[in-house]
Residue frames as qw, qx, qy, qz and C-alpha x, y, z in Angstrom:
[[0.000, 0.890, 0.455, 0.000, 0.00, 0.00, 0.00],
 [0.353, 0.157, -0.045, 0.921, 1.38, 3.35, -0.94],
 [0.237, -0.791, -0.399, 0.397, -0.03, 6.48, 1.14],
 [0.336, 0.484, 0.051, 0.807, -0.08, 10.32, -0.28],
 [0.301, -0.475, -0.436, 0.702, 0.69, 12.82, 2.31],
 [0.030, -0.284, -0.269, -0.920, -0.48, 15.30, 0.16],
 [0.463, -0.430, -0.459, -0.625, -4.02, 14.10, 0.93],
 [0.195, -0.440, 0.597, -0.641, -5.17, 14.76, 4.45],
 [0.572, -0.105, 0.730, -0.360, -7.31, 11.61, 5.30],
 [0.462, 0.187, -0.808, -0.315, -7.52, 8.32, 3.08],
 [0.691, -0.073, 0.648, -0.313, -9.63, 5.45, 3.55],
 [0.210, 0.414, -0.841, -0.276, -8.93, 1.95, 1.87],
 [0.929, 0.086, 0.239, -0.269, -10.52, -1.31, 1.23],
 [0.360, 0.546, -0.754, -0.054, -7.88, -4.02, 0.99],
 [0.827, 0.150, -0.497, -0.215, -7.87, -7.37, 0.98],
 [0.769, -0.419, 0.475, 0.088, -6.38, -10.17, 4.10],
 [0.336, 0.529, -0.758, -0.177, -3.13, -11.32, 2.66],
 [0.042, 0.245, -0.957, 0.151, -4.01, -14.17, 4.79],
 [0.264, 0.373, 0.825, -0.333, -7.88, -14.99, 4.95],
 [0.247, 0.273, 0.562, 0.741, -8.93, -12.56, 2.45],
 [0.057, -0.656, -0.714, 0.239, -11.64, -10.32, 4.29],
 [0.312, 0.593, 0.032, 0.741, -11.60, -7.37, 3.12],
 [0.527, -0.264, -0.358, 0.724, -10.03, -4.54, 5.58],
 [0.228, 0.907, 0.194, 0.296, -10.94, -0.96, 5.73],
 [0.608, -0.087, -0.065, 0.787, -7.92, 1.12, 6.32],
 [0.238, 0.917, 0.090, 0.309, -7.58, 5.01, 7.03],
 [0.738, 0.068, -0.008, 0.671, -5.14, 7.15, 7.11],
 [0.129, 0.943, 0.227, 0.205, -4.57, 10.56, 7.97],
 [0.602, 0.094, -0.124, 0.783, -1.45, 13.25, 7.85],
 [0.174, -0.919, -0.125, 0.330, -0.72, 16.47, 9.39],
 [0.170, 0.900, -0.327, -0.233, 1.80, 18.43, 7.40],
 [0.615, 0.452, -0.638, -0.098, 3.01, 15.41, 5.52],
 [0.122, -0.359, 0.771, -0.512, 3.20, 13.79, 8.72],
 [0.653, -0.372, -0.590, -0.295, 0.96, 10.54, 9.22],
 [0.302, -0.161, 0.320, -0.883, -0.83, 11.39, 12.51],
 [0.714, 0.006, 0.563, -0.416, -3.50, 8.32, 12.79],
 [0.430, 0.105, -0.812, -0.381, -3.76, 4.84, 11.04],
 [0.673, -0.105, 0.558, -0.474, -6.50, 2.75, 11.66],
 [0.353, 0.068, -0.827, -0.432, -7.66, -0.40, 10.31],
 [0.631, 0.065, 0.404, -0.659, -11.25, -2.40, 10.83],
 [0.251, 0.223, 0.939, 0.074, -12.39, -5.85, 9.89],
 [0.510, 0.089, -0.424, -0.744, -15.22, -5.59, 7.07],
 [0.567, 0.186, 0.680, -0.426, -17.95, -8.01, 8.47],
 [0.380, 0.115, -0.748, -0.532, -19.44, -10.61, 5.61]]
């Protein structure tokens, strides 16, 4: 996964490498500076 600091909060849907569930990922930077990652099981 590549991350732009440009952009101030990102959210992602990616795959388990290992079970395949999908994941929801965000991301968010202060002045290029990442500043919170989460991730969250996606519930099927």
């Amino acid at each position: 996964m590549i991350l732009d600091a440009s952009v101030r909060e990102q959210t992602y849907i990616e795959d388990c490498e290992v079970c395949c569930n999908p994941i929801e990922l965000t991301a968010a930077f202060e002045e290029n500076e990442l500043t919170r990652f989460d991730s969250e099981s996606i519930e099927q």
